[in-house]
N, C-alpha and C positions, 0 to 999 in steps of 0.2 A: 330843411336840413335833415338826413336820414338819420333816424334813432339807435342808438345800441341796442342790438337786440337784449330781450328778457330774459336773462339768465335766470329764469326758475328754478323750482327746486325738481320738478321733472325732469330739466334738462340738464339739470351737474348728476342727477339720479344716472340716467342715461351714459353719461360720460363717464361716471365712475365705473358702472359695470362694462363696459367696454374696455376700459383699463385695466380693468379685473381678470377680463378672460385674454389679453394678448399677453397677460401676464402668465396666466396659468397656462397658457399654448405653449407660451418660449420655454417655463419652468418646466412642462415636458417632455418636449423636443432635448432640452439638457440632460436630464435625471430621468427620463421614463426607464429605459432602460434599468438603471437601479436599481427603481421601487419595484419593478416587476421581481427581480433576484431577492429582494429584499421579503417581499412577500411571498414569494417561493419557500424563502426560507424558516419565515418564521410560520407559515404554515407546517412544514416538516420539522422542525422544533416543537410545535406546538401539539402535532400527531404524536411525535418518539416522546412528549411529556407523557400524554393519555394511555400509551402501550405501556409506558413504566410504571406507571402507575396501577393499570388495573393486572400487570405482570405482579406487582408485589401483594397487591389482594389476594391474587391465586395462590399465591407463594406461600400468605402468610397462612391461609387457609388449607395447605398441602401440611403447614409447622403444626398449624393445630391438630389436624388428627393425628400426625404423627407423633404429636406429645404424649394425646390421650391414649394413643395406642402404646409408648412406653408405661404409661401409669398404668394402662391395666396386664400389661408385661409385669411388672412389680409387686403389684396385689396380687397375680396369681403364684409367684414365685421364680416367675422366670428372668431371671436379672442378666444374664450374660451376654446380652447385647446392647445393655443398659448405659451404661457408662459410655460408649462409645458415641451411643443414639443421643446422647445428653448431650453430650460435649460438640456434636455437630450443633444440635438445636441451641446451646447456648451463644451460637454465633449468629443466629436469626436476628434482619433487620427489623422483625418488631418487638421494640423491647418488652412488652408483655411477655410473650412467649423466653425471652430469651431469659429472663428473670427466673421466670418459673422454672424452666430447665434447669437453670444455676440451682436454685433452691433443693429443688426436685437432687441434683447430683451431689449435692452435701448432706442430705436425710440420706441420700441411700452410701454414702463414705459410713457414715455414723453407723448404719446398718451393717455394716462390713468392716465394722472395726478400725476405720482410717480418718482416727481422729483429727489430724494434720491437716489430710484436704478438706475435711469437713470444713473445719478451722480455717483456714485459708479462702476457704470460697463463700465462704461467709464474708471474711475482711475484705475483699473485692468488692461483694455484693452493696456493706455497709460502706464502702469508699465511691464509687461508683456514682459521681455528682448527675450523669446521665439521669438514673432511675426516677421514679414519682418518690417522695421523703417515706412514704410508710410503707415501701419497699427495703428501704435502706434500714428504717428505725428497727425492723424486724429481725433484719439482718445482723445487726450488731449486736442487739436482744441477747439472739444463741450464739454468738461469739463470744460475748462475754459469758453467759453460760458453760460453755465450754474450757475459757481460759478462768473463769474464777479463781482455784484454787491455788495459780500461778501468780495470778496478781497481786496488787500490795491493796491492803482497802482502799485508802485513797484515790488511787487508780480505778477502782471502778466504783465510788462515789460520783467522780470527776465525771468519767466515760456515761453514766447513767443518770448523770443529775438532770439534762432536760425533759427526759421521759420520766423519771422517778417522782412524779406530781400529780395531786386528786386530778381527775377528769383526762389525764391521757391515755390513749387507748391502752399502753406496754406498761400504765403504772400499776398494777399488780405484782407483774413480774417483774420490773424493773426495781419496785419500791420494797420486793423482797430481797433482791439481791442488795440493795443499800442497805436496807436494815443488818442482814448479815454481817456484811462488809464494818457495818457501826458498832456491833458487836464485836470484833476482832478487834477492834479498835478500844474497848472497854468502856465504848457507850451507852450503856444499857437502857437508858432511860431515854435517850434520842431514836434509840432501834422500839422502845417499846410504842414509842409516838406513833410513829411511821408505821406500826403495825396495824396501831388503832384505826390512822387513816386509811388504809388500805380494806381494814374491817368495813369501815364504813361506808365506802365508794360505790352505790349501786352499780356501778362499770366493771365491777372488778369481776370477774366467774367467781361463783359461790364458793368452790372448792377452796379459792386462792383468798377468799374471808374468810372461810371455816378456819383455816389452818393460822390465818391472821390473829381470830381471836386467842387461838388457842397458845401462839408462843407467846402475845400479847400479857396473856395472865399469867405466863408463868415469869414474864420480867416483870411484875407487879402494877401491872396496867389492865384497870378492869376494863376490855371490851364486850362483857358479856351481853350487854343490850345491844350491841349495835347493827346483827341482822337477827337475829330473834331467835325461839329456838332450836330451830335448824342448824344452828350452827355448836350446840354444844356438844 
């Protein structure tokens, strides 16, 4: 009586890959077509990525001298194409640059007496969820600066209290304006705190401790030790 042959594992091996490829013949004979368009395509998507791409390098690199060339239009006195120059480059898609411009066109408002826009492109700058935070935090810094006198203390307590703290980079300046602010208030003794710490903050520029201790002791808060005496 004849045997069933030995289905090994050679032999379903075999079978399988022959199944395999009348499979991928017919898949494409259907779809060849396609995948050709298809990789056509995403090769040209994939080129027009890399041309955008090293397009905006060029670009951003055309912004940068073009910046540096307004800055040192500024430094030497020559502003009268300044403001225009800005206001292009603040539309630059890299927001470095486009920051700096902003910045750059509120120092030179201030410069020219236009308090307003100064003001104004500052609140952008500090509104602007886009930016890196200590873009923004800087921003708001001189806006409030600028609106102090306008404000109610509380209002720029409020506006200042995340940066108005030891080891932030803006809490000098920030923890000056609070202090202030606490004084108006007729806190004398919470503004004198705040000055002490301020004295004390190796972070702080010396200037902005010097001046620390000094209103420090006169709301009855000895800070005279706390940077040495350099500061008296």
């Amino acid at each position: 009586m004849a045997q069933p042959p030995d289905l090994s594992d050679t032999f379903v091996r075999e079978v399988d890959e022959n199944l395999r490829r009348d499979q991928l013949r017919d898949f494409f004979k259907a779809y060849g077509n396609w995948l050709i368009v298809a990789v056509v395509l995403f090769l040209a998507a994939s080129g027009g990525f890399i041309w955008w791409k090293q397009h905006q390098v060029q670009q951003h690199g055309a912004d940068v001298e073009k910046l540096a060339q307004v800055y040192k239009d500024i430094g030497s006195g020559s502003t009268g194409e300044a403001p225009k120059e800005l206001d292009d480059l603040s539309q630059s898609g890299g927001k470095a640059i486009s920051a700096s411009a902003r910045f750059a066109r509120a120092a030179l408002a201030l410069q020219q007496n236009d308090v307003k826009l100064a003001t104004d492109t500052y609140k952008s700058l500090a509104d602007d969820d886009g930016l890196p935070q200590p873009y923004r935090d800087a921003a708001l810094v001189r806006q409030t600066a600028l609106q102090f006198d306008q404000l109610q203390p509380q209002d720029v307590i409020a506006r200042l209290e995340p940066l108005a703290k030891p080891g932030e980079p803006w809490f000098g300046t920030a923890g000056e304006m609070t202090a202030l602010a606490l004084l108006k208030q007729g806190k004398r003794q919470q503004a004198g705190q705040l000055f002490l710490a301020i004295a004390k903050d190796s972070g702080v520029p010396q200037t902005i401790r010097a001046r620390a201790v000094q209103v420090a002791g006169s709301l009855g808060v000895d800070a005279s030790n706390a940077i040495g005496p350099q500061a008296q």
